[in-house]
VOBA-1610 file (N, C-alpha, C; in pm, whole numbers, padded with zeros to 5 digits, always signed):
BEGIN
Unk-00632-02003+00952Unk-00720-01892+00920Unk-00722-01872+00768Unk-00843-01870+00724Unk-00858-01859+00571Unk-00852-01714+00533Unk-00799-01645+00437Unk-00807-01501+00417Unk-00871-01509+00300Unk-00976-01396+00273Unk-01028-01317+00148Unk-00885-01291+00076Unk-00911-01340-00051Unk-00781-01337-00151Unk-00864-01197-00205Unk-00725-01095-00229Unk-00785-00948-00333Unk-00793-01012-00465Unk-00869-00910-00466Unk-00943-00888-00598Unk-00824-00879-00762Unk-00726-00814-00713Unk-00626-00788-00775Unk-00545-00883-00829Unk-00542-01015-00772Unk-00429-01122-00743Unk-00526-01263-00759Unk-00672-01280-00728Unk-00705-01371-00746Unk-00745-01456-00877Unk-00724-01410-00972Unk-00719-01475-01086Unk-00574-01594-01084Unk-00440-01511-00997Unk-00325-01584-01010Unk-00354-01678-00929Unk-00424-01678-00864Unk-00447-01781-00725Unk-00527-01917-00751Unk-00629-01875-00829Unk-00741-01936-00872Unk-00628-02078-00990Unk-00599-02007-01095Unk-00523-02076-01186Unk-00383-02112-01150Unk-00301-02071-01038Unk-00217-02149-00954Unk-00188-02220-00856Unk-00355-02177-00791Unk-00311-02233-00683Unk-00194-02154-00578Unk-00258-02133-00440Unk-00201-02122-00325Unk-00031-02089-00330Unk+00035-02257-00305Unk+00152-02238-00293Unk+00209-02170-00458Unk+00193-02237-00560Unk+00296-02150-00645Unk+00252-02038-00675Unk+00129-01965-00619Unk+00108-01838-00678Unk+00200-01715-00601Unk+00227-01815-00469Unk+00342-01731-00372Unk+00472-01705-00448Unk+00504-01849-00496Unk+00649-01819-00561Unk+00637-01724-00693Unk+00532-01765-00740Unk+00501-01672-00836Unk+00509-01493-00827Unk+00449-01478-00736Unk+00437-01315-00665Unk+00625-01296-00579Unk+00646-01406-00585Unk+00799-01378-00480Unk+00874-01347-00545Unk+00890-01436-00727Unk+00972-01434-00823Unk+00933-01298-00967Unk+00815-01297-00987Unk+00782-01196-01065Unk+00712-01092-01034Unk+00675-01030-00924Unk+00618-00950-00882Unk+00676-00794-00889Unk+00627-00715-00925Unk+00671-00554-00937Unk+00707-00609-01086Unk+00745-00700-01164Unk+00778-00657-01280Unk+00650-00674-01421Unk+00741-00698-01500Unk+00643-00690-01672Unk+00695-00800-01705Unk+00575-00907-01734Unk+00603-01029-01791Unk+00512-01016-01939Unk+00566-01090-02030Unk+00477-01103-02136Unk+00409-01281-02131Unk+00301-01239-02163Unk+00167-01343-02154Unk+00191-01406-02291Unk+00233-01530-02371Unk+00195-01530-02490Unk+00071-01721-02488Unk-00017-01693-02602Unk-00104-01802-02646Unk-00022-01905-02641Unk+00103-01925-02738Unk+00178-02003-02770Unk+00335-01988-02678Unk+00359-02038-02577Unk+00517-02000-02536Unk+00574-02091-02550Unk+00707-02052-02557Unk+00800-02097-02638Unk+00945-02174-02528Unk+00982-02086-02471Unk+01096-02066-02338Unk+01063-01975-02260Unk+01006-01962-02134Unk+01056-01845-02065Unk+01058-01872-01921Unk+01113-01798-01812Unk+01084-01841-01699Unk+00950-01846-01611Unk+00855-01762-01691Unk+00727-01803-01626Unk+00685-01906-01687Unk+00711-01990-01790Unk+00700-02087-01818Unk+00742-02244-01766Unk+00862-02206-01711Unk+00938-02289-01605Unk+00865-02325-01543Unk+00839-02201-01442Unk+00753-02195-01274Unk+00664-02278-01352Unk+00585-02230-01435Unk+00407-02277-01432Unk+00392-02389-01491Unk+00434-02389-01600Unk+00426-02518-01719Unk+00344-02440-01777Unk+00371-02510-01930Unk+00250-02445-02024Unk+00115-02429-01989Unk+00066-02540-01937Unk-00090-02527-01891Unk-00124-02434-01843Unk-00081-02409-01752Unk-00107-02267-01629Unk-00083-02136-01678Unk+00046-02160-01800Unk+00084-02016-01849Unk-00039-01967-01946Unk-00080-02084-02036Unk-00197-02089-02105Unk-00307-02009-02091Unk-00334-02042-01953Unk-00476-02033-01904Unk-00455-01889-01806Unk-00325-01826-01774Unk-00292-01750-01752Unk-00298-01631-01862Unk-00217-01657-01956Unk-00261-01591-02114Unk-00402-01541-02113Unk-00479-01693-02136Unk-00683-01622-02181Unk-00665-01577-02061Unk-00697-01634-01969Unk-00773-01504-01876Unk-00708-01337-01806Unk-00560-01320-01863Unk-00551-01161-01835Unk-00497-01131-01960Unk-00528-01200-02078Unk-00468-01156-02192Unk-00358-01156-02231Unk-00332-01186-02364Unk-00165-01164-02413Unk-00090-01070-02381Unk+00005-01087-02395Unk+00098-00908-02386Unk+00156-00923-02290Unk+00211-00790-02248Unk+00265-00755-02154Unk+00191-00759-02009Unk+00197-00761-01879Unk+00117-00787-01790Unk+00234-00758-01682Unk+00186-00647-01593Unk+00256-00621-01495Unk+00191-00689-01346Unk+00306-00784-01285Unk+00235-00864-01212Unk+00243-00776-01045Unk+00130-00771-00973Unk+00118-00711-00869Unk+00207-00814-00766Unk+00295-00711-00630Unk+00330-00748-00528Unk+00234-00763-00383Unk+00163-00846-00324Unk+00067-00872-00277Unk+00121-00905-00164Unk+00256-00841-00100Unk+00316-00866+00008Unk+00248-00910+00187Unk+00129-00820+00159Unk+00029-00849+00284Unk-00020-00978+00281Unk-00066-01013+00187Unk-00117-01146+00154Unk-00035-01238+00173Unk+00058-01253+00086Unk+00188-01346+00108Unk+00221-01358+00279Unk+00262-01259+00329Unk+00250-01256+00468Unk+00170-01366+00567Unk+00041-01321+00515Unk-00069-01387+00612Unk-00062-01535+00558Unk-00054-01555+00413Unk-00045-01673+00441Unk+00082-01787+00480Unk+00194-01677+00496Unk+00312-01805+00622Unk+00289-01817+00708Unk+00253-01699+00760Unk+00208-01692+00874Unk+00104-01827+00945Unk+00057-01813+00883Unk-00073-01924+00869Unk-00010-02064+00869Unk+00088-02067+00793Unk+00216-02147+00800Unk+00260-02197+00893Unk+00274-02120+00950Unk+00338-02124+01105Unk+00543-02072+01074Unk+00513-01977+00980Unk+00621-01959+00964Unk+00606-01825+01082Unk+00746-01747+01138Unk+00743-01654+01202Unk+00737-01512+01164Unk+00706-01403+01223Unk+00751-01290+01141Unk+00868-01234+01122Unk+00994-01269+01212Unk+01100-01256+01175Unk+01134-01329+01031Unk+01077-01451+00989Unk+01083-01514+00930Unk+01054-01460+00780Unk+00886-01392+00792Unk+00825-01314+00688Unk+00949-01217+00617Unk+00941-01159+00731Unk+00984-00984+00694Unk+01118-00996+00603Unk+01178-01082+00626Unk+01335-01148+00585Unk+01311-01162+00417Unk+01219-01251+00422Unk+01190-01324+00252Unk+01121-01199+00186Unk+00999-01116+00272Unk+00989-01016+00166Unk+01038-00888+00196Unk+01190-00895+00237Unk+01248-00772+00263Unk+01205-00667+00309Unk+01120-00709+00430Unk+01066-00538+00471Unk+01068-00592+00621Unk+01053-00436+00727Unk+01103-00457+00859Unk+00993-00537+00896Unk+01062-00608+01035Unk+00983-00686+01072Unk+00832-00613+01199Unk+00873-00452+01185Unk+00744-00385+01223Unk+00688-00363+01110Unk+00697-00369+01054Unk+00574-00374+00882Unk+00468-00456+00861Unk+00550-00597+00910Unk+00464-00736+00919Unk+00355-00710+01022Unk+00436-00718+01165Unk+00308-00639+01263Unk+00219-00589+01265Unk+00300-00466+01144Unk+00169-00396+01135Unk+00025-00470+01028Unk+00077-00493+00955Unk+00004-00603+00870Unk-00114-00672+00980Unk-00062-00763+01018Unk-00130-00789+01142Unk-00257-00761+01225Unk-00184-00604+01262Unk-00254-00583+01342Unk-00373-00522+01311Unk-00375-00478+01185Unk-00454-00444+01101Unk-00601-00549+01061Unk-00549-00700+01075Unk-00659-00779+01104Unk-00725-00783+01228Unk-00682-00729+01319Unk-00724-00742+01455Unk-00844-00670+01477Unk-00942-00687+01537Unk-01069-00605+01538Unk-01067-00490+01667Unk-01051-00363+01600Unk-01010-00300+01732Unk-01115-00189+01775Unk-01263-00247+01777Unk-01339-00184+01795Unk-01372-00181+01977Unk-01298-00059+01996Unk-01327-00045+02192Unk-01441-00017+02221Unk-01567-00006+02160Unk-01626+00011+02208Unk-01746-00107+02240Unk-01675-00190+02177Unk-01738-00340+02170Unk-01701-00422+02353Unk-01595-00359+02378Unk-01598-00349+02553Unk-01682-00320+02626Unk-01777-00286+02595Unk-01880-00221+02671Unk-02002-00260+02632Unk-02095-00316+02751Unk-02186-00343+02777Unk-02312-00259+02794Unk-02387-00215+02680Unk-02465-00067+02690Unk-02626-00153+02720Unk-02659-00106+02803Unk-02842-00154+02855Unk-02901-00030+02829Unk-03002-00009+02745Unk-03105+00054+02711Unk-03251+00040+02802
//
């Protein structure tokens, strides 16, 4: 199942790519990273390599940059994985009725689509 990437996060996605934008959001997420033109050492530099950090830089700018936790997302896509939700909930530390709920939230729960109305 393919998911609509947010709006919020898809720039990281776009210029990382899928899998490391996960580790990316797993490893720096909730915090303040600084973006620089030129880097030097750092651990988002590690993860990415210069290229990516680069192109990460122009497109949300130098500086400081607080990177969003996109935990729903991340979710759906192990899921997708075929990883489990016991599995999920573990790596991003939250109960494993959270994930569910996540979930179920994709589910289309329109009851009234049960019903067969003739005019």
């Amino acid at each position: 199942m393919t998911t609509i990437i947010p709006a919020h996060i898809e720039t990281y996605v776009e210029i990382l790519g899928q899998d490391l934008a996960i580790d990316f959001f797993l490893l720096f997420g909730g915090s303040e990273i600084y973006l620089s033109n030129s880097p030097k050492a750092s651990m988002v530099l590690k993860l990415t390599g210069p290229d990516k950090l680069a192109m990460l830089s122009e497109r949300l700018g130098p500086g400081h940059v607080r990177v969003p936790i996109p935990k729903s997302w991340i979710a759906q896509q192990l899921l997708d994985r075929g990883s489990s939700k016991a599995d999920i909930a573990r790596l991003l530390h939250v109960d494993q009725r959270t994930v569910g709920r996540w979930f179920a939230k994709e589910v289309d729960r329109d009851q009234l689509g049960l019903f067969q109305f003739e005019l």
